[in-house]
N, C-alpha and C positions, 0 to 999 in steps of 0.2 A: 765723510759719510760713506765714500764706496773704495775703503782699503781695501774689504774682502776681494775685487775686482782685482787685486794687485796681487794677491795670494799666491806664491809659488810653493808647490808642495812636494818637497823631495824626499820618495817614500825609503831612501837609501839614506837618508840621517839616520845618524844611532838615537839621537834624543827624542826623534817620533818614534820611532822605533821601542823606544824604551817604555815610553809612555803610554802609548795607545790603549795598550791593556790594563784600563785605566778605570775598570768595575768590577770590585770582588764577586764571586758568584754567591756566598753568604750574603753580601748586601744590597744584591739585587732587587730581591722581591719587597723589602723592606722600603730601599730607597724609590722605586718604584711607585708602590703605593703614597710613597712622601711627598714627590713631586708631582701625584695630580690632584694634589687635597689642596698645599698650600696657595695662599692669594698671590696672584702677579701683578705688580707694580710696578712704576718707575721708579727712578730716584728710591730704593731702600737699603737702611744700614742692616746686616745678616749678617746672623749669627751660625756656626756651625759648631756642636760640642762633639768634643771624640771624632772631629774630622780624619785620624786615621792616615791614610793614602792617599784620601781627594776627593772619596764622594760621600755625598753628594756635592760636596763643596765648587771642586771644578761646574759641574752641569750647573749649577746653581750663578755660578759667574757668567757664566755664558747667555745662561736665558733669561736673567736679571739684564745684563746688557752693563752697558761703563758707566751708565749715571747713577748703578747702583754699586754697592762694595760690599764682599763678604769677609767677613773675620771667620778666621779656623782656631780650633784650640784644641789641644791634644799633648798629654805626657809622652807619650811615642814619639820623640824626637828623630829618630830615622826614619820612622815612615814618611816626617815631616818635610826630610829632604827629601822623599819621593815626588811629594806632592810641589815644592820648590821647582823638582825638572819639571814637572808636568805643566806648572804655570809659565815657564819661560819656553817649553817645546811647542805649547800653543797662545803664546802671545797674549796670555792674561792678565793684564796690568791692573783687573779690580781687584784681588784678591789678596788676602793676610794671612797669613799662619803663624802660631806662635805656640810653643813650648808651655803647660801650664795645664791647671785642673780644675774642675766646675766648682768646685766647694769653693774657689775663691778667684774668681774673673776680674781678669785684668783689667775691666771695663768702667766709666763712667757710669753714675746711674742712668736709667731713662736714656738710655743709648741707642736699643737694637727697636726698626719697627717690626722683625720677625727672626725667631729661633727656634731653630731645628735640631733636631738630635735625632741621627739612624743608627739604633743601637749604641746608642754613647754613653746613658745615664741611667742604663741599666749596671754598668760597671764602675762606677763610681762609688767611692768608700763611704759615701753618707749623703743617702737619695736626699735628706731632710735637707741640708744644706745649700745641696747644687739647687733645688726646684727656688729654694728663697731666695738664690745668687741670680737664677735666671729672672724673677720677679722683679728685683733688684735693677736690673739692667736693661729691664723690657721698656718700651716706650708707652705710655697708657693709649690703651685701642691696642696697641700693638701685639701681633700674632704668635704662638708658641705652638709649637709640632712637633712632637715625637712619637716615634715607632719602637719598637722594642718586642722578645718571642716571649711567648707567657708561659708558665709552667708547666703545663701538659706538653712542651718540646719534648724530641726524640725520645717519646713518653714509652715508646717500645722496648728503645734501650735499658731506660730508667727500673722499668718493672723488672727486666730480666736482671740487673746489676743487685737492683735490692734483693730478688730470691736467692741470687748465690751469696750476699751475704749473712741474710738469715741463715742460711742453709750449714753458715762457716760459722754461723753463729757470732758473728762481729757485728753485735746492735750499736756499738758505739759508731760506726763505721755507715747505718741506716741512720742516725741522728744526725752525722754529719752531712749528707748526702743531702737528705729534705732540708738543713738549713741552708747550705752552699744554695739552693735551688730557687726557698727563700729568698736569698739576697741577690741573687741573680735578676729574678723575675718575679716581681712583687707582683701581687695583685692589683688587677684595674681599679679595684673600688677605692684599695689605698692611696694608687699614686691619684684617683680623682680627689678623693679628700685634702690630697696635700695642696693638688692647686687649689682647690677654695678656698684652703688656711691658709694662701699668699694672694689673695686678691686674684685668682684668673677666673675668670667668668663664660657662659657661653659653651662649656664645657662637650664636645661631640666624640663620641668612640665607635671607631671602623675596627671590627675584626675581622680577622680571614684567615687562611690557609695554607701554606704550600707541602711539598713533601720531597725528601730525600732519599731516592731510591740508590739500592745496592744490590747486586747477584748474589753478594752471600756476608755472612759476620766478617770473615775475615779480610772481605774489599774495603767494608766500613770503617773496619779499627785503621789500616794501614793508610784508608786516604789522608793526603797530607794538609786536610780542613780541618780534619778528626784529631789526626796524630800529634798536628802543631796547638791546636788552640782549644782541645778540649781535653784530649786522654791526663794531660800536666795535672789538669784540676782534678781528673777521675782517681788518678794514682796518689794524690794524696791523703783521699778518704780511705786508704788500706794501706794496714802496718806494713812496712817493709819487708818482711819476713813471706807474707801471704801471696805478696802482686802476682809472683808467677801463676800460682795454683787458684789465685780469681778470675785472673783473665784466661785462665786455659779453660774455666768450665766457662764464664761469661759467653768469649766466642765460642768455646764448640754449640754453648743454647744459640744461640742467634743462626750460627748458623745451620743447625736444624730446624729453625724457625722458615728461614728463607730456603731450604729445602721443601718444606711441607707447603709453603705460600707460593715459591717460584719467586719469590726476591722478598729483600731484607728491604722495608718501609717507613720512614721515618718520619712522622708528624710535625709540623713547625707551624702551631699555632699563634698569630700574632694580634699584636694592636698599636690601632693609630691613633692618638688621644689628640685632635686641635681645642685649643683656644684662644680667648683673649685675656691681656690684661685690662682690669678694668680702668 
């Protein structure tokens, strides 16, 4: 009962070390919001989808306690060893991760009494599927939580990208754009419809807010949030031939945007959908 009393912490380990920085700062406000919605319990089996690097997953181990267990599930298998150091640097012995995708969980039926997803089944090849896998797998009563940014995100960016392509005249390029966006971040009312078409009842939606500030376009584009995990997706909706000469008017608007305003602002509207299985 009183290991923690036993607790020696040597801030000179590489695997504390390694770990500690252990909350993306995109998943912050999301995971945030997730951990003061969901119900605390004893003894529950948890689910974590697109677990990622560890969160919520680790915190979630933690303030569950050891007579509960959480499952992680995530195709990013290195991130997955990240989150492996991170359970053995801090002594986590509830916790699972495993390699794999929502459209077909590894799981038992009637397994999990709670499932969460921060930002995980927004990127998922087929929303229809993962929600019916999660139904599937939920325990009846049992709790279902996800958070996800809704389509008005970096809704600033977005406007300025679509006029330089009108502008180039690549509407094929505005078609792709709003569908990518689409299948990014569906709408609230769809993903509530889909849990009712799989038995989830009870249905509540928290939206909010946060914002992404920048001194100018060109801070935005080269941050390595931007650079790694969004620009990949942006550079595909334009022909090879054009990239240079979109992105050179893209950023110079933006950054007379954040000239004229005194910084470059970026919207991250979101939502927290709980429910139950019935």
């Amino acid at each position: 009962m009183l290991e923690y009393l036993n607790l020696h912490v040597n801030p000179d380990d590489e695997k504390l070390v390694s770990a500690i920085d252990e909350l993306p700062l995109w998943s912050a406000p999301f995971g945030l919001k997730l951990l003061q919605t969901i119900t605390m319990r004893s003894n529950c089996t948890i689910l974590d989808i697109g677990c990622g690097t560890g969160f919520p997953l680790v915190e979630l181990a933690q303030r569950f306690g050891k007579d509960s267990h959480v499952y992680g599930i995530d195709p990013w298998e290195k991130a997955l060893e990240r989150v492996h150091l991170k359970l053995r640097a801090y002594n986590i012995p509830n916790a699972t991760v495993q390699a794999g995708v929502a459209e077909k969980l590894p799981f038992p039926d009637s397994f999990f009494d709670l499932i969460v997803s921060n930002n995980g089944l927004n990127n998922v090849r087929d929303l229809e599927k993962s929600i019916a896998e999660c139904a599937r797998v939920c325990k009846s009563g049992g709790e279902f939580a996800q958070v996800y940014n809704l389509s008005g995100s970096m809704i600033e960016f977005y406007d300025v990208f679509e006029e330089i392509l009108t502008q180039e005249n690549l509407k094929d390029s505005v078609i792709k754009m709003k569908e990518h966006i689409y299948q990014k971040r569906r709408p609230v009312e769809e993903v509530v419809e889909l849990l009712r078409g799989n038995n989830f009842t009870d249905i509540r939606v928290n939206e909010d807010v946060f914002y992404l500030r920048y001194a100018t376009g060109s801070a935005m584009l080269n941050h390595s949030f931007i650079s790694h995990w969004f620009l990949p997706s942006w550079k595909e909706l334009v022909p090879e031939d054009m990239l240079e000469k979109i992105f050179t008017l893209v950023e110079e608007k933006l950054n007379s945007i954040a000239k004229e305003k005194g910084e470059l602002k970026l919207t991250i509207p979101f939502a927290l959908i709980d429910c139950k299985k019935a």
